[in-house]
MARZA-438259 format. One record per residue (C-alpha): residue number from 1; residue in three letters; x, y, z. Coordinates in nm, 4 decimals, decimal comma. Example, Ala and Ser with C-alpha at 12.3 -4.5 7.8 and 13.67 -1.06 7.14 Angstrom:
<atoms>
+-----+------+----------+----------+----------+
| seq | type |        x |        y |        z |
+-----+------+----------+----------+----------+
|   1 |  ALA |   1,2300 |  -0,4500 |   0,7800 |
|   2 |  SER |   1,3670 |  -0,1060 |   0,7140 |
+-----+------+----------+----------+----------+
</atoms>
This chain:
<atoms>
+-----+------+----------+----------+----------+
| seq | type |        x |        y |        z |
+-----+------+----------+----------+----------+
|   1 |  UNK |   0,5518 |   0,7700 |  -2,2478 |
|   2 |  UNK |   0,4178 |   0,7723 |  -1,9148 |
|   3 |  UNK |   0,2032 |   0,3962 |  -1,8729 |
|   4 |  UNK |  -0,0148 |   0,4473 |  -1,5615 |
|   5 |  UNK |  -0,3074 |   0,1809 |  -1,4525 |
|   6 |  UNK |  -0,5246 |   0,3634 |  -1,2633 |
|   7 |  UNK |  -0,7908 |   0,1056 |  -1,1347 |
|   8 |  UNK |  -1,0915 |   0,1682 |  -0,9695 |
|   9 |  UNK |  -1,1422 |  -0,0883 |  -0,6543 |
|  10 |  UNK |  -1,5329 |  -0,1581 |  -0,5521 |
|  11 |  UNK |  -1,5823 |  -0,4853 |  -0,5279 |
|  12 |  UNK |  -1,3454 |  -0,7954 |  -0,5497 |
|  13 |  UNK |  -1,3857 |  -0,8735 |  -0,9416 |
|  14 |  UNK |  -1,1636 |  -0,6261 |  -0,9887 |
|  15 |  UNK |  -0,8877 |  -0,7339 |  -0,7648 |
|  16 |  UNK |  -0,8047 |  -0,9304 |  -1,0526 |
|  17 |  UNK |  -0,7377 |  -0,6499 |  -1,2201 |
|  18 |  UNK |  -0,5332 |  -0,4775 |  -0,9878 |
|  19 |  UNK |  -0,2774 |  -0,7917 |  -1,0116 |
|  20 |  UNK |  -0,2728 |  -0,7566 |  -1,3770 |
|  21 |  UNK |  -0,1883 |  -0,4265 |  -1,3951 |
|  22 |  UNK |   0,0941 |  -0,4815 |  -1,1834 |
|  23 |  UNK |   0,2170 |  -0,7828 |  -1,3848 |
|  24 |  UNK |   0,2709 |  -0,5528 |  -1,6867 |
|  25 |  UNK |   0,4261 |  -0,2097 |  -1,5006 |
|  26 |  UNK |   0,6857 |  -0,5266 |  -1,3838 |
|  27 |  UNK |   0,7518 |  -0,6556 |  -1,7693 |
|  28 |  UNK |   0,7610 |  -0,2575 |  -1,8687 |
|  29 |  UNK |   1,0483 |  -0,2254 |  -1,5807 |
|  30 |  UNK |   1,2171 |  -0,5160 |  -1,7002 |
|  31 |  UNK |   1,1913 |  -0,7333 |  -1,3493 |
|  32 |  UNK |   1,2750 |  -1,0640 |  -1,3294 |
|  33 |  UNK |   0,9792 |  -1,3574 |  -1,2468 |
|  34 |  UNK |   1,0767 |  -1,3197 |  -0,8508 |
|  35 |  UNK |   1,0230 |  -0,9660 |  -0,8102 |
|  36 |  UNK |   0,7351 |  -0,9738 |  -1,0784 |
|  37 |  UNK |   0,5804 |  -1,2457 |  -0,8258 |
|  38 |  UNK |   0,6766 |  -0,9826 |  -0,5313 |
|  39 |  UNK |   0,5094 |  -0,7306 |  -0,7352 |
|  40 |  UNK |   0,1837 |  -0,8998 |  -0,8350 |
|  41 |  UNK |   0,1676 |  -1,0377 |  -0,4343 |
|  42 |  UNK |   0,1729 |  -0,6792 |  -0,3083 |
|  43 |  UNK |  -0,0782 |  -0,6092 |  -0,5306 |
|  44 |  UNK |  -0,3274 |  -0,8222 |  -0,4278 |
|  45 |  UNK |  -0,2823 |  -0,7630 |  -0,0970 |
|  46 |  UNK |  -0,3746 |  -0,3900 |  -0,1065 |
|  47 |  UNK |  -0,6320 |  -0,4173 |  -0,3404 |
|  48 |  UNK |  -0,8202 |  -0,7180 |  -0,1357 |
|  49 |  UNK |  -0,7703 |  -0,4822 |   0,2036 |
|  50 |  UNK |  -0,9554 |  -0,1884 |   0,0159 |
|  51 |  UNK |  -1,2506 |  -0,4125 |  -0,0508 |
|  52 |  UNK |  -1,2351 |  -0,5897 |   0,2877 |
|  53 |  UNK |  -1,1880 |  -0,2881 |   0,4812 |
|  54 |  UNK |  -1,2684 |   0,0635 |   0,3042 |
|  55 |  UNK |  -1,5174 |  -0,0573 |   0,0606 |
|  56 |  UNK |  -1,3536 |   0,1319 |  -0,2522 |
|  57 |  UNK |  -1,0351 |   0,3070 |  -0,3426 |
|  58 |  UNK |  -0,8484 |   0,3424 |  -0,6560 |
|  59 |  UNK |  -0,5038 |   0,1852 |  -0,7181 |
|  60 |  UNK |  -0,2006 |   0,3649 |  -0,9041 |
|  61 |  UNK |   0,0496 |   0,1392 |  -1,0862 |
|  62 |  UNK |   0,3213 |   0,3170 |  -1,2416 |
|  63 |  UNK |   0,7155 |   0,2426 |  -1,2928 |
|  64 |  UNK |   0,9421 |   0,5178 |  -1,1361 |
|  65 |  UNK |   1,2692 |   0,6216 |  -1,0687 |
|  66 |  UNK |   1,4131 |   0,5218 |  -0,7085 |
|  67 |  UNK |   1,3409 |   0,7830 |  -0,4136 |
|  68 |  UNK |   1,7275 |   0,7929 |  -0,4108 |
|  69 |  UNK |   1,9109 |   0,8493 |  -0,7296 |
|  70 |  UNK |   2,2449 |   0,6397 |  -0,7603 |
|  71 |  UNK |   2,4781 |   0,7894 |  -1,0327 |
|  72 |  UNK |   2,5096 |   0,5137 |  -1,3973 |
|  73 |  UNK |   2,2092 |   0,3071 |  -1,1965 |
|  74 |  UNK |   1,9127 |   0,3672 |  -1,4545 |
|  75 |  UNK |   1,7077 |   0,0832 |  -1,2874 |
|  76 |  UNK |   1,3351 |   0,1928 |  -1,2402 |
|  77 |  UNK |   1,1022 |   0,0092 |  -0,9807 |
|  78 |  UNK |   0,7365 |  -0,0213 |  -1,0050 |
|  79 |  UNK |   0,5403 |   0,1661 |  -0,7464 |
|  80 |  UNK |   0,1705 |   0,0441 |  -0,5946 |
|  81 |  UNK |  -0,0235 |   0,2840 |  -0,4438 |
|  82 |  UNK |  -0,3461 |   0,2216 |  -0,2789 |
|  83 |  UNK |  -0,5547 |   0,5255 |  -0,1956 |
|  84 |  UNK |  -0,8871 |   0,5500 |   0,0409 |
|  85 |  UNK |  -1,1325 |   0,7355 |   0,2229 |
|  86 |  UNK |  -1,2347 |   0,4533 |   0,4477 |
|  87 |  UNK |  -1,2258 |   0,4342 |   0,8335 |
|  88 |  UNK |  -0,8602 |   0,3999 |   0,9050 |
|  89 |  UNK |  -0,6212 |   0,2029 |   1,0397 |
|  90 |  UNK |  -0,6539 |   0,1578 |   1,4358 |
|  91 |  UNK |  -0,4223 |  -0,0767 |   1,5154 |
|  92 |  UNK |  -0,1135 |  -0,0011 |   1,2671 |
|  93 |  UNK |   0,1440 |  -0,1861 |   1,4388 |
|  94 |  UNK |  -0,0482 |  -0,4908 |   1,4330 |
|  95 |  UNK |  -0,1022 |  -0,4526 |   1,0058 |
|  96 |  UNK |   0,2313 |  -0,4371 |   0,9610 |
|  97 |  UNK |   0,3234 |  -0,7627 |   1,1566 |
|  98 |  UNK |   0,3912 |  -1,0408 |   0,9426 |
|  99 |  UNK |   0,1347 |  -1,3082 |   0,9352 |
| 100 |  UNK |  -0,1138 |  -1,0175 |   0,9802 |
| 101 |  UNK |  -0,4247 |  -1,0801 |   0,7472 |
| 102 |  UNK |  -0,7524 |  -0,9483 |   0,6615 |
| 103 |  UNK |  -0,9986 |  -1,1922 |   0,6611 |
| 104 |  UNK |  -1,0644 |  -1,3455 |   0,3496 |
| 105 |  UNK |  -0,7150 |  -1,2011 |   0,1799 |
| 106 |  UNK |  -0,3848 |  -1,4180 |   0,0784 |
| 107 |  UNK |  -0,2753 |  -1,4000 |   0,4150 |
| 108 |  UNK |   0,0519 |  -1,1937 |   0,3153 |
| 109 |  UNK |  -0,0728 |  -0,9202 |   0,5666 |
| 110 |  UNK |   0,1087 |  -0,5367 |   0,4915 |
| 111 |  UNK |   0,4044 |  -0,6760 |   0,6989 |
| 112 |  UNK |   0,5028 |  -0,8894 |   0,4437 |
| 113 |  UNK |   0,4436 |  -0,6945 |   0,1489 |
| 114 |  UNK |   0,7191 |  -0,4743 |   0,3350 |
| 115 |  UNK |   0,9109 |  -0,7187 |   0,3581 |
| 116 |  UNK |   0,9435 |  -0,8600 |  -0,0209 |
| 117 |  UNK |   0,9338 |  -0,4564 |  -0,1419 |
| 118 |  UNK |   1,2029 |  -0,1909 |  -0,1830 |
| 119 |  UNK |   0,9981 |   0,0323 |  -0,0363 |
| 120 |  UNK |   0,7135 |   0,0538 |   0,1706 |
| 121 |  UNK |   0,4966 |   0,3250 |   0,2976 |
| 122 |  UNK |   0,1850 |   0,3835 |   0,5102 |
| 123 |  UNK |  -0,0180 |   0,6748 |   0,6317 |
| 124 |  UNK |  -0,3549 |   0,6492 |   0,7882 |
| 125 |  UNK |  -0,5801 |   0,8410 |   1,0057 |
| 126 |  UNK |  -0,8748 |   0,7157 |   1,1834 |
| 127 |  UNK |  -1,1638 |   0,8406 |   0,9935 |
| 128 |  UNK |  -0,9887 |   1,0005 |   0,7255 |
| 129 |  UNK |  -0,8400 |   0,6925 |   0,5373 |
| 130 |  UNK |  -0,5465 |   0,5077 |   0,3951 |
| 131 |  UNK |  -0,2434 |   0,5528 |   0,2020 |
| 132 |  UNK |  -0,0324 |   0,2279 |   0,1285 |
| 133 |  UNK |   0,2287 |   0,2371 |  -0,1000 |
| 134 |  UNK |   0,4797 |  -0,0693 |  -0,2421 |
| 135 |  UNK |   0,8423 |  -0,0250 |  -0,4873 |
| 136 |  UNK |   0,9175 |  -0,3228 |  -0,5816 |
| 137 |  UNK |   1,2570 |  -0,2935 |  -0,8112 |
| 138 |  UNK |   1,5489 |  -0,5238 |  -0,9480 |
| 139 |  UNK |   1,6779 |  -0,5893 |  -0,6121 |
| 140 |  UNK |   1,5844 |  -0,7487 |  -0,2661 |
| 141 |  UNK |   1,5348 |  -0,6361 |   0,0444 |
| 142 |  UNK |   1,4893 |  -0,2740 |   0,1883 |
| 143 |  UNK |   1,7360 |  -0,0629 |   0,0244 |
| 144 |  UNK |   1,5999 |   0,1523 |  -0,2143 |
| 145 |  UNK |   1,8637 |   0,0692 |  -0,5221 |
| 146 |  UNK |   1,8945 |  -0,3229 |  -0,4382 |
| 147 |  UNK |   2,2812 |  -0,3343 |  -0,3054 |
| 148 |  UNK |   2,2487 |  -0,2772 |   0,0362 |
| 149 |  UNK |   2,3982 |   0,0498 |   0,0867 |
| 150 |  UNK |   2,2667 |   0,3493 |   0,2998 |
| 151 |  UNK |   2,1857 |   0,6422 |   0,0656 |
| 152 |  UNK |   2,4278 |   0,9018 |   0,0239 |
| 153 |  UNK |   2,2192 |   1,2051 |  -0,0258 |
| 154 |  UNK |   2,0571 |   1,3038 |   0,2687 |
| 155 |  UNK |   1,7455 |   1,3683 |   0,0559 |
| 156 |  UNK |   1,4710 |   1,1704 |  -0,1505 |
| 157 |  UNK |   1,1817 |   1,1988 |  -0,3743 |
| 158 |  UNK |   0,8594 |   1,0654 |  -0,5111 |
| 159 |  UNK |   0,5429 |   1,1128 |  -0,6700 |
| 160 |  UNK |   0,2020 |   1,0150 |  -0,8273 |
| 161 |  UNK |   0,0666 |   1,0363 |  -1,1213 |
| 162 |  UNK |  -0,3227 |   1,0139 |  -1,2071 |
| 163 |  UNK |  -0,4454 |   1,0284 |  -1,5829 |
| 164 |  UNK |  -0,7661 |   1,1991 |  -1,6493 |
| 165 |  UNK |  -1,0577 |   0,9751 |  -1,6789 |
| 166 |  UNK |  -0,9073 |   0,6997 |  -1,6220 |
| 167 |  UNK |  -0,6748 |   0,6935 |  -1,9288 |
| 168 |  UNK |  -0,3666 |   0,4702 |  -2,0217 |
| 169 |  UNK |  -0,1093 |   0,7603 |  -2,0725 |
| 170 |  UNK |  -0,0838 |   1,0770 |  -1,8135 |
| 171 |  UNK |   0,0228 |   1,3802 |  -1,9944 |
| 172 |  UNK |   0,1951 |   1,4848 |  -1,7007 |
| 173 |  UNK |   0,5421 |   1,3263 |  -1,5756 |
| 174 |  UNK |   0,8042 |   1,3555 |  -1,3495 |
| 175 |  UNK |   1,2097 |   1,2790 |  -1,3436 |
| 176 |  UNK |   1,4899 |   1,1891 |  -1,0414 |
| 177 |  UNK |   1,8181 |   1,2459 |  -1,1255 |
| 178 |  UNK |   2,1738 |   1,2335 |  -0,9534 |
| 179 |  UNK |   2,4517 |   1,4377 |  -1,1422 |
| 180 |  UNK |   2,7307 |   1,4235 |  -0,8556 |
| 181 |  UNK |   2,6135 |   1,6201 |  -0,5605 |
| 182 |  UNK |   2,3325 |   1,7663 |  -0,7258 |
| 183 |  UNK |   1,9846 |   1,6146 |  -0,7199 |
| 184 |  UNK |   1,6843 |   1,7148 |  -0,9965 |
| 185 |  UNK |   1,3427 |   1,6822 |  -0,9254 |
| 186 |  UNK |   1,1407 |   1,7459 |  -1,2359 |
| 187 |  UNK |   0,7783 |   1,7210 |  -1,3545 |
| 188 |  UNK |   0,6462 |   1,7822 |  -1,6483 |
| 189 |  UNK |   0,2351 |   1,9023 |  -1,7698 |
| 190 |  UNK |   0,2098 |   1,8053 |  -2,1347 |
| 191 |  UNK |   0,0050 |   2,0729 |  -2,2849 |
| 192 |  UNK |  -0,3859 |   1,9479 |  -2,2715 |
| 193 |  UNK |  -0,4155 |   1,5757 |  -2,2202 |
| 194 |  UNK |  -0,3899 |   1,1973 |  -2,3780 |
| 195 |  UNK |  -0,1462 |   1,0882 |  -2,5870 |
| 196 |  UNK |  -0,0047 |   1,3942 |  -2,7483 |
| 197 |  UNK |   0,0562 |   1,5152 |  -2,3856 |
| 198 |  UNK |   0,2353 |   1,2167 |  -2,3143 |
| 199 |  UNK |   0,5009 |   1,2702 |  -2,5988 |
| 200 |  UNK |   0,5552 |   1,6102 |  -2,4899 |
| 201 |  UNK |   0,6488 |   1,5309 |  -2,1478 |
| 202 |  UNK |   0,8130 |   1,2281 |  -2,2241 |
| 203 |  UNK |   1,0110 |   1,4122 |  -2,4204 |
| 204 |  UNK |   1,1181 |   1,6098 |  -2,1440 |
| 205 |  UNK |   1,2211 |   1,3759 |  -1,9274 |
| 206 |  UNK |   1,4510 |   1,2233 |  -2,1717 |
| 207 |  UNK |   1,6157 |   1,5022 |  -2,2394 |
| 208 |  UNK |   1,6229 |   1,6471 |  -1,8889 |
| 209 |  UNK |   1,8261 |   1,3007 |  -1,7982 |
| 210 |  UNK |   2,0731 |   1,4251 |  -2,0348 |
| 211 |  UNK |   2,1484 |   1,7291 |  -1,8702 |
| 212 |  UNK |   2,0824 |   1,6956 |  -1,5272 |
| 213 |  UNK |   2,4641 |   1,8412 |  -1,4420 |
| 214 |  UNK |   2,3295 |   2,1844 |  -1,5560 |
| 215 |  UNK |   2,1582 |   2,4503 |  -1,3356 |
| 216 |  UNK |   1,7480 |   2,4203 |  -1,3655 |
| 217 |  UNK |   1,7441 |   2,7667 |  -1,5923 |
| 218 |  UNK |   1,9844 |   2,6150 |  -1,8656 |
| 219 |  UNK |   1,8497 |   2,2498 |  -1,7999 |
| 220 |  UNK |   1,5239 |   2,4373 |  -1,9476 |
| 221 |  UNK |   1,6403 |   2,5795 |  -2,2228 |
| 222 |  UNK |   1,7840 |   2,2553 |  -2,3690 |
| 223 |  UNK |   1,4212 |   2,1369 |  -2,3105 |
| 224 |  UNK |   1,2360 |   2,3819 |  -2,5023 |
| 225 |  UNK |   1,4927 |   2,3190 |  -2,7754 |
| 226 |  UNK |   1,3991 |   1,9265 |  -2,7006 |
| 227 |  UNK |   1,0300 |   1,9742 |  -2,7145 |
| 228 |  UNK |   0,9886 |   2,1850 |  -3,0211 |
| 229 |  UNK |   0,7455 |   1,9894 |  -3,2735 |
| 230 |  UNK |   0,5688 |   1,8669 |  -2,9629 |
| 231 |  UNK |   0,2434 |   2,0573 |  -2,7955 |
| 232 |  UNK |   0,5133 |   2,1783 |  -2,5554 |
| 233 |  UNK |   0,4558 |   2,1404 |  -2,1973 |
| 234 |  UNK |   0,4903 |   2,3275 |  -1,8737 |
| 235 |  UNK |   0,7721 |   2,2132 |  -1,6304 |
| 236 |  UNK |   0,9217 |   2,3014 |  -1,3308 |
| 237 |  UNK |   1,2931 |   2,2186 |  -1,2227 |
| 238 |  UNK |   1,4260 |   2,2140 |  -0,8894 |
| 239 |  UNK |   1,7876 |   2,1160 |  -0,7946 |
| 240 |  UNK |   1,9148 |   2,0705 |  -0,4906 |
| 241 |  UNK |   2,3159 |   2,0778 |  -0,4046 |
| 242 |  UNK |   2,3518 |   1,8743 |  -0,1252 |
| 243 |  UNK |   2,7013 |   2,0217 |  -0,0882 |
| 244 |  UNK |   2,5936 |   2,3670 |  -0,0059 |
| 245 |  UNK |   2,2546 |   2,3121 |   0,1402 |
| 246 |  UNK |   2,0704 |   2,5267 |  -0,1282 |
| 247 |  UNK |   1,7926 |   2,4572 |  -0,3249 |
| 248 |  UNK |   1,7633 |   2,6022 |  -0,7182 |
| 249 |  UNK |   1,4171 |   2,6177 |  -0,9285 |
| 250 |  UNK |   1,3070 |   2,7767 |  -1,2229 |
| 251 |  UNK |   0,9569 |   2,7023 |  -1,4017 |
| 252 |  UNK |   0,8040 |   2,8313 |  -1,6670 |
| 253 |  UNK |   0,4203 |   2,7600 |  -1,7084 |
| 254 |  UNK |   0,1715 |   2,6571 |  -1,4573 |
| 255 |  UNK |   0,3370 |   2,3906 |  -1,2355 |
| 256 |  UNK |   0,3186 |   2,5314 |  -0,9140 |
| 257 |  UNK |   0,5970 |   2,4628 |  -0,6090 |
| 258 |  UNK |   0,5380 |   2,4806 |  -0,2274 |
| 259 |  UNK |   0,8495 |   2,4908 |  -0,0462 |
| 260 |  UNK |   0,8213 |   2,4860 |   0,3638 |
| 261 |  UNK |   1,0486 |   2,7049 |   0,5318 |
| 262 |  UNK |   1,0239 |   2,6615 |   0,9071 |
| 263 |  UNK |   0,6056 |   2,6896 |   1,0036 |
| 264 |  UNK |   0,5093 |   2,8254 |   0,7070 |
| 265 |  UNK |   0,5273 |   2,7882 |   0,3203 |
| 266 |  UNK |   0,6653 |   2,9759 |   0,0358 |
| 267 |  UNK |   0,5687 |   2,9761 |  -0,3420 |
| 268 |  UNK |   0,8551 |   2,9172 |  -0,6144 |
| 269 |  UNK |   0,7105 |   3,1036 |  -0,8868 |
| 270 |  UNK |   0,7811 |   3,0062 |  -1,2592 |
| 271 |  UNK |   0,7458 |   3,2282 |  -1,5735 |
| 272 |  UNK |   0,4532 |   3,2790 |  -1,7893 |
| 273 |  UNK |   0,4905 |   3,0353 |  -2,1084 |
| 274 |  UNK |   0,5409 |   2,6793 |  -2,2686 |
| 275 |  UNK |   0,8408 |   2,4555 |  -2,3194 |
| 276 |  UNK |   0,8721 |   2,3858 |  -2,6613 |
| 277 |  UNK |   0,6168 |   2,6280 |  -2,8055 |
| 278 |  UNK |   0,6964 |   2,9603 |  -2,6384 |
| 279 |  UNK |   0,9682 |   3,0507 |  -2,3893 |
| 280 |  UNK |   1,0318 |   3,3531 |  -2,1975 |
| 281 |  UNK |   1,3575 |   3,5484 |  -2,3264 |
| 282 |  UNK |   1,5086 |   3,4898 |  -1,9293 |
| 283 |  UNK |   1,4441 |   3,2769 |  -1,7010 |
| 284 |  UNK |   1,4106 |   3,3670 |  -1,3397 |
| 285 |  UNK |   1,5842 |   3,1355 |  -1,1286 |
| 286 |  UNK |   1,5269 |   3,1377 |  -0,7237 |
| 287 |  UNK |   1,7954 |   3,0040 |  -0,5006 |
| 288 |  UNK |   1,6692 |   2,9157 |  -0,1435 |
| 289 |  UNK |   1,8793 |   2,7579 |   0,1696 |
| 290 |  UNK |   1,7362 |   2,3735 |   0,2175 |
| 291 |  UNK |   1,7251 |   2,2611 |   0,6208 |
| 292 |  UNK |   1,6693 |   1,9263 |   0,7436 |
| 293 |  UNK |   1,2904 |   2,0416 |   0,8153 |
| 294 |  UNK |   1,2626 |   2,1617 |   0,4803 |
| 295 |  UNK |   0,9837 |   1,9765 |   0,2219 |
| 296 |  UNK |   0,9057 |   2,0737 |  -0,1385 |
| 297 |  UNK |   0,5737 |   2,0012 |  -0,3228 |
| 298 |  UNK |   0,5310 |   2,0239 |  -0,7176 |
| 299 |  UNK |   0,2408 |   1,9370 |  -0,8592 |
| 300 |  UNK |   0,0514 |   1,9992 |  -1,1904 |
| 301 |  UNK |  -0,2803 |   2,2092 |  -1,2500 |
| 302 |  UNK |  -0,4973 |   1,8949 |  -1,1735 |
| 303 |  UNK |  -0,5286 |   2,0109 |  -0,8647 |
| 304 |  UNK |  -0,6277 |   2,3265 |  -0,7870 |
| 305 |  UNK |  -0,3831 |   2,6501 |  -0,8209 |
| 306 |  UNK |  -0,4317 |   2,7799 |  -0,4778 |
| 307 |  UNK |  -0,4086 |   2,4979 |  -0,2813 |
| 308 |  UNK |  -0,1618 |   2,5084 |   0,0405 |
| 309 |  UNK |  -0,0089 |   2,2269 |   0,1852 |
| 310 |  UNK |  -0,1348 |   2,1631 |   0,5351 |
| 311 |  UNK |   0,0969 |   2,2216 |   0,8580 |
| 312 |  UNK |   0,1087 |   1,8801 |   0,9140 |
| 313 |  UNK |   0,2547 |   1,7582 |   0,5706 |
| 314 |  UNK |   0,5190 |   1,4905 |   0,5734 |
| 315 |  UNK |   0,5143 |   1,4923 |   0,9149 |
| 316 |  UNK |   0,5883 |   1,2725 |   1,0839 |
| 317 |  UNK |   0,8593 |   1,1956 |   0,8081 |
| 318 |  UNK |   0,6742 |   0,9786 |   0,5106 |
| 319 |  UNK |   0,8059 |   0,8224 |   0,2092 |
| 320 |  UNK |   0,7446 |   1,1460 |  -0,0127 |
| 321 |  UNK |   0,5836 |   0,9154 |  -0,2718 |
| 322 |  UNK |   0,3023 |   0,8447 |   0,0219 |
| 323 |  UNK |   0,2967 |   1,2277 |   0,0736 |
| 324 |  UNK |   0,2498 |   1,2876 |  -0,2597 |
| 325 |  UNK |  -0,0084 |   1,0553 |  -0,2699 |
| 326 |  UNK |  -0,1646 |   1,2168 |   0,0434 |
| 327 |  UNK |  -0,2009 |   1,5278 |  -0,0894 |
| 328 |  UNK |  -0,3690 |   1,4128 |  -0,4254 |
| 329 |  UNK |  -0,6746 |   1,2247 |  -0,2198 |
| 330 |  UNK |  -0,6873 |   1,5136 |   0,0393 |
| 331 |  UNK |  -0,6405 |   1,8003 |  -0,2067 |
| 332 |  UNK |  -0,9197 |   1,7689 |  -0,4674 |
| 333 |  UNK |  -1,2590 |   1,8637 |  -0,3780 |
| 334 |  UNK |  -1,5888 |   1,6634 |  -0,5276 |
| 335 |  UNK |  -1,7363 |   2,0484 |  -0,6097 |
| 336 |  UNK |  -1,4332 |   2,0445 |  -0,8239 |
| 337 |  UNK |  -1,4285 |   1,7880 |  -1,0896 |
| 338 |  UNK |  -1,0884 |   1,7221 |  -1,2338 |
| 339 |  UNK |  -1,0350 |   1,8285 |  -1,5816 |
| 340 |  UNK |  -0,7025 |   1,7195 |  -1,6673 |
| 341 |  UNK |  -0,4315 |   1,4992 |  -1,5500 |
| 342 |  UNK |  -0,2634 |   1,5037 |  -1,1929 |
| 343 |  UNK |   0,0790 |   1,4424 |  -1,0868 |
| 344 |  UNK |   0,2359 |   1,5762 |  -0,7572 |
| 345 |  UNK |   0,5813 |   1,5057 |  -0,6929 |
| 346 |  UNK |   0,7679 |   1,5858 |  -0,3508 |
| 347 |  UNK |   1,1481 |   1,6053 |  -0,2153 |
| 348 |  UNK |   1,2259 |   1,5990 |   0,1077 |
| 349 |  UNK |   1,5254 |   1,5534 |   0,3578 |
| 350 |  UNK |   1,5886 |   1,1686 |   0,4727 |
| 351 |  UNK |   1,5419 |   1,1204 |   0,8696 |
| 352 |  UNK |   1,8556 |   1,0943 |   1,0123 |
| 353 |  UNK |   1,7769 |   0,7370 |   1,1790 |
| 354 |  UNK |   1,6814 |   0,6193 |   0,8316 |
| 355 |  UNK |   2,0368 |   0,7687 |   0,6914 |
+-----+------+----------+----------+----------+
</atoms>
């Protein structure tokens, strides 16, 4: 089920826990003591910056699948986010120089938590805040898989996933899987919340890695099939053949899908309904052309149903785990409390210097 450590970060007792929390996502992802050590590092360092420098945040622990998908490679990394409203980064280029520190910290600085991680992202805006995320998985160095090898897709993905109040389990989930030259982004909204949630979009995942070869419609029937005896959940599939350059979705219930298409953005709509429980006797399926300025945005009811993505998302090109993170701190409103759990999980071309 989906294990996420949401922690709080006010003051520096609970750095501490921040460093724990990252110590068991690494045992749950099965990493070795050097890349646990890598793993508990980077946490320390972003949670001691949020104290030192934006005076609170939260941080998201969680253990995901790699922002490229490698065919037979089940390995699963375990992703650090750091999330704040503070002042900003000014000088960006100097936090991300090795040997850069805030005062009072380990002394690692950002630039060398990039350096020990799989992946690293950072987005911040003066007076707005900070986004710093770490993947730290099985291998070493950069690459995003641990051999070395430039990614062969064109095309990533990532997400976040908050559970309401604070909670051990998220009812809500989401899946990365490679089937040849087609790529699956799925998440998952366990009906309700807590534990019961949990099993019902755990379930889905599972299954869905079974039958990622199918189109998104059929991929959905073999999870309401999958999810009967659960609460049933609502899911969204999306499936992109990098082949042909076109994008596939079908839904059914209320995960909602922003796809960009040039300046503006377009809504994927899914069926009324819930996997497992109640499914719609067809399934509508879109089929859209996918550009290299193209980005697409699922995310569960937690936040709120008519939200649009800004012009600006993504852009410049982000990690999409760091825009998915993004767009849960700068999405939510505090007139707006959030009654359920929150994931938001994005896809979106690789840059072409990065490929």
């Amino acid at each position: 089920m989906p294990r996420v450590w949401d922690v709080p970060v006010q003051d520096p007792t609970r750095v501490r826990d921040v460093r724990v929390a990252a110590e068991e996502a690494a045992a749950l992802a099965g990493l070795d003591e050097q890349r646990t050590a890598a793993a508990s590092l980077a946490a320390t360092e972003l949670a001691t910056n949020l104290v030192k420098h934006a005076q609170a945040g939260q941080v998201l622990i969680d253990v995901v699948d790699p922002p490229v998908p490698r065919e037979g490679r089940p390995e699963r990394a375990v992703q650090i986010t750091a999330i704040d409203h503070g002042p900003g980064i000014a000088d960006v280029a100097g936090a991300l120089r090795d040997g850069f520190s805030s005062a009072g910290s380990l002394g690692a600085g950002l630039g060398t938590c990039r350096r020990l991680a799989d992946g690293f992202g950072l987005h911040s805006v003066p007076g707005r805040g900070t986004v710093a995320l770490v993947r730290v998985g099985p291998g070493t160095g950069h690459a995003e898989g641990g051999d070395g090898s430039p990614p062969s897709l064109g095309v990533h993905a990532g997400g976040v996933n908050v559970p309401f109040a604070g909670a051990d389990h998220s009812g809500d989930a989401w899946a990365w899987v490679r089937s040849g030259d087609r790529a699956t982004l799925m998440l998952a909204d366990g009906l309700g919340h807590g534990i019961e949630a949990a099993r019902a979009s755990s379930a889905a995942v599972g299954e869905m890695r079974h039958w990622a070869r199918l189109p998104p419609a059929e991929i959905l029937r073999k999870l309401h099939t999958a999810l009967a005896g659960t609460r049933g959940a609502a899911v969204a599939v999306a499936q992109l053949d990098t082949w042909t350059g076109r994008l596939r979705f079908a839904g059914i219930g209320n995960v909602s899908a922003r796809l960009r298409e040039g300046d503006r953005w377009r809504s994927l709509l899914s069926r009324p309904g819930i996997v497992g429980v109640h499914r719609p006797h067809t399934v509508r399926e879109d089929e859209v052309p996918w550009s290299p300025d193209s980005l697409l945005i699922l995310h569960t009811d937690g936040l709120p149903g008519r939200w649009t993505p800004p012009p600006d998302t993504g852009r410049p090109a982000a990690d999409p785990a760091v825009t998915a993170a993004v767009t849960v701190r700068d999405a939510g409103s505090p007139a707006r409390p959030v009654r359920d759990d929150t994931a938001v999980a994005v896809m979106a071309p690789i840059p072409r210097e990065h490929s």
